[in-house]
C-alpha positions as CSV (number, residue, x, y, z in Angstrom):
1,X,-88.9,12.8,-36.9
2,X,-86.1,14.4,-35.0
3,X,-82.7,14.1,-36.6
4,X,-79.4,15.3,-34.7
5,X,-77.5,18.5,-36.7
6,X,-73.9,16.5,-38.2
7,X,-70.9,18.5,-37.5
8,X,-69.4,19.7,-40.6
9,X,-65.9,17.4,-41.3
10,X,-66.6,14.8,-38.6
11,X,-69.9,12.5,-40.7
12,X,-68.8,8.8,-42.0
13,X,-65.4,9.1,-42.8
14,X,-64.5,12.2,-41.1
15,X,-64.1,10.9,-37.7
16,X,-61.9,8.5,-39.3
17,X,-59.9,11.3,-41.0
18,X,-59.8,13.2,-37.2
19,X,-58.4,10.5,-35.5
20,X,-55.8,10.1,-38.3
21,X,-54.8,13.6,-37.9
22,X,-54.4,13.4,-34.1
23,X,-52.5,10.1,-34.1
24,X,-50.2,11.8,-37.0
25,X,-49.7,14.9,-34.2
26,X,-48.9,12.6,-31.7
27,X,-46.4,11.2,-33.5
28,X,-45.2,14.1,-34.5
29,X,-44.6,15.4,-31.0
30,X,-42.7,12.1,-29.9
31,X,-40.5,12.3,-32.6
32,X,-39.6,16.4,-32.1
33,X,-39.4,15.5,-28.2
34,X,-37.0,12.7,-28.7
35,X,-35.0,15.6,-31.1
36,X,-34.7,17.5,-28.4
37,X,-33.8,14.9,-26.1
38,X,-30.9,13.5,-28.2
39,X,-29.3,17.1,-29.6
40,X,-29.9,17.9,-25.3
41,X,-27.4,14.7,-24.6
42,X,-25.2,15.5,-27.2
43,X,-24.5,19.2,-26.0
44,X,-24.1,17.3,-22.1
45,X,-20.9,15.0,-24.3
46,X,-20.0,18.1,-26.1
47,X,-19.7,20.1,-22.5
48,X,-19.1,18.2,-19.9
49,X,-17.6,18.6,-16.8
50,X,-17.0,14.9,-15.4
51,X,-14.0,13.9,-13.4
52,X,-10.7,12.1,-15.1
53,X,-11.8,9.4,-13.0
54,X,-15.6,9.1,-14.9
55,X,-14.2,9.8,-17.6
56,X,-11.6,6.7,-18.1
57,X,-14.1,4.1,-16.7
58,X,-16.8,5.2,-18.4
59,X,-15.9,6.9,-21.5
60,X,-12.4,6.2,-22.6
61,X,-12.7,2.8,-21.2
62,X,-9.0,2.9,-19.8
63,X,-9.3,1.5,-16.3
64,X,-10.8,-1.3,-14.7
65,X,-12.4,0.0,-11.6
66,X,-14.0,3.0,-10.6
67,X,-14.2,4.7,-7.2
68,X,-16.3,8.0,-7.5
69,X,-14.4,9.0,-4.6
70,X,-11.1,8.6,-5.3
71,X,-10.6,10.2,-9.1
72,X,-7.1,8.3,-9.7
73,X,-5.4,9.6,-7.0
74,X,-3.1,6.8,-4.7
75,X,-2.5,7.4,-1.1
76,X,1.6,6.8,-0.4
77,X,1.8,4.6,2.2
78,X,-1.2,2.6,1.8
79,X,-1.5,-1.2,0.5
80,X,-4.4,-1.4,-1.8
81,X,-5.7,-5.2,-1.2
82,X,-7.4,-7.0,-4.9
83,X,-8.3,-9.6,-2.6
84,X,-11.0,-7.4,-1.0
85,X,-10.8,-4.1,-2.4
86,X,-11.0,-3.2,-6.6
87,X,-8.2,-0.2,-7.2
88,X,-9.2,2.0,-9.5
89,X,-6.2,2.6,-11.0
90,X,-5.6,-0.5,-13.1
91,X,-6.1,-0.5,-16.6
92,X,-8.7,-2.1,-18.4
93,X,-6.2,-4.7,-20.7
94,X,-5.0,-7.7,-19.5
95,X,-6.3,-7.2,-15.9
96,X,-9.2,-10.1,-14.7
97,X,-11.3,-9.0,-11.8
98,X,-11.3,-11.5,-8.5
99,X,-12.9,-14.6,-8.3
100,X,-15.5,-15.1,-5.6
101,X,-13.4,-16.7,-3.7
102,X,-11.3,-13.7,-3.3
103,X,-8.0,-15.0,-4.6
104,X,-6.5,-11.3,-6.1
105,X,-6.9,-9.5,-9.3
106,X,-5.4,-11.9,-12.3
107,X,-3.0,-9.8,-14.8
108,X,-1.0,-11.1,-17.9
109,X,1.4,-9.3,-20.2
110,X,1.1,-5.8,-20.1
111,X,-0.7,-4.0,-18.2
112,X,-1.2,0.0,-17.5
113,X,-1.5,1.6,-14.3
114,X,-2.5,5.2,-13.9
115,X,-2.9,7.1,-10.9
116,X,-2.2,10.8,-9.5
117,X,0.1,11.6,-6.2
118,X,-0.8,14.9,-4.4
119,X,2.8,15.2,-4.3
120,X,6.1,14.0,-6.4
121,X,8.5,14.8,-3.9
122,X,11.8,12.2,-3.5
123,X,11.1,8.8,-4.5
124,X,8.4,5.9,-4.4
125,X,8.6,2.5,-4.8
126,X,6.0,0.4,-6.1
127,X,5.0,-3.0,-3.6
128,X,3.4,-5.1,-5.0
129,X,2.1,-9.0,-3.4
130,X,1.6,-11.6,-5.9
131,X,1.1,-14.9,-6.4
132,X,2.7,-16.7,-8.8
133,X,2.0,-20.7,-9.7
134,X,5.0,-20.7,-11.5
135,X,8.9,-19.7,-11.7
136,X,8.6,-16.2,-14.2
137,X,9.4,-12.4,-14.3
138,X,7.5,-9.9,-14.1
139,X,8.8,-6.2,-15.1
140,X,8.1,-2.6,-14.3
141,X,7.9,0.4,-16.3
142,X,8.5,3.8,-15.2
143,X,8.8,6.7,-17.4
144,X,12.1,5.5,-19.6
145,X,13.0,3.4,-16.6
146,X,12.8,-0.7,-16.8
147,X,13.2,-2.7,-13.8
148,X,12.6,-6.5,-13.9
149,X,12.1,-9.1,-10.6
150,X,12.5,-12.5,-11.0
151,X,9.8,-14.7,-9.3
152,X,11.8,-17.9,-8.7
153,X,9.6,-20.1,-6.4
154,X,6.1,-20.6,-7.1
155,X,3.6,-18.8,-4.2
156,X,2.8,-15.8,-2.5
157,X,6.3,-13.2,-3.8
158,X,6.8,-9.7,-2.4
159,X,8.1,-7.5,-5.5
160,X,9.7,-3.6,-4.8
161,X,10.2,-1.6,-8.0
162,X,12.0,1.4,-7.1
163,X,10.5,5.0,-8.5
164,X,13.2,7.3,-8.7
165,X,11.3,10.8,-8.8
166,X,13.3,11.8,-12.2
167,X,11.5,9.1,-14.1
168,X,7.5,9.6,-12.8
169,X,8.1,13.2,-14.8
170,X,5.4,14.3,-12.2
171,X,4.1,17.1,-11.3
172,X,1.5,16.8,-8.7
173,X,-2.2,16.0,-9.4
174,X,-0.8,14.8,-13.1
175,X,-2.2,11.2,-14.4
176,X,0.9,9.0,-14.1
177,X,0.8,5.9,-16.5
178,X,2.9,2.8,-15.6
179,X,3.3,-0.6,-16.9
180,X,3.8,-3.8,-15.2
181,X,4.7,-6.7,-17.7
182,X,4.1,-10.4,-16.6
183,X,6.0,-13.7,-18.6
184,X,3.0,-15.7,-16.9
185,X,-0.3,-15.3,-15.7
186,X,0.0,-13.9,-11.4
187,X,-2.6,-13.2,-9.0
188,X,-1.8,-9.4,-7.3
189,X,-2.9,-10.2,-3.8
190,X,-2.0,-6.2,-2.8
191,X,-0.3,-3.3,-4.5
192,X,0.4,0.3,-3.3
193,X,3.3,3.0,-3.9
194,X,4.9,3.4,-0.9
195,X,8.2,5.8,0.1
């Protein structure tokens, strides 16, 4: 009668015992790999080098919308439309994105706006196109500076706050952070800081 040699350790039970002790290593490595993998993303949040942009959208949670490309700063001159555009630079409180059928960014109460100029030369103003459904007011802050319009018929209002350059405290590529404060609900059709 022939009979096979048994391996020493692997008879009966020990194959059970081997595949025990690989599944046991396995799990091991997975859980020494996702270690690694966690104290590696923690040392990325520790270090890292993100734009102010990324880093209020994503991380602080202070704005909005973000545009990768943009990274808070507002071109003078040019009227940002909520109807069909998203500016990054509103803040995240009070501010409802555009319905789908594209009737302007919703704010109420108070709401922060932060952007950068490239430069904070002379004055800016800030125009703004709303529509209100109602007679209300809706106010501006600007460093220490408070300026207040009064939207007295109901529809589509063109608003100027004045910037005088005193009161942005700016120095250029800085984070400026402005309020506008609403007595009711308005749709912003278009906003930009113009000179």
């Amino acid at each position: 009668m022939n009979s096979l040699p048994m391996i020493s350790g692997f008879s009966g039970g020990g194959i059970r015992t081997a595949f025990n002790f690989i599944a046991l290593l396995l799990a091991f490595s997975v859980i020494v790999f996702l270690a690694v993998y966690y104290f590696y993303v923690l040392s990325l949040y520790r270090d890292r080098n993100v734009s102010e942009a990324y880093e209020d959208y994503f991380i602080h949670r202070k704005i909005r919308f973000w545009n990768r490309y943009q990274n808070l700063y507002v071109i003078p001159g040019r009227i940002y439309s909520t109807v069909s555009e998203r500016p990054s630079f509103f803040g995240r409180e009070n501010v409802t994105p555009p319905e789908k059928d594209s009737s302007g960014l919703e704010i109420r109460d108070l709401v922060p706006l932060r952007f950068k100029l490239y430069s904070c030369s002379g004055s800016y103003s800030l125009k703004l196109r709303v529509f209100n459904d109602r007679p209300g007011r809706l106010g501006f802050q600007a460093g220490k500076q408070f300026y207040d319009a009064v939207l007295e018929i109901p529809g589509v209002n063109e608003v100027l706050f004045p910037v005088p350059a005193e009161e942005m405290f700016c120095v250029p590529g800085d984070t400026l952070e402005m309020f506008l404060r609403t007595q009711h609900p308005v749709k912003v059709l278009s906003v930009g800081v113009v000179k």
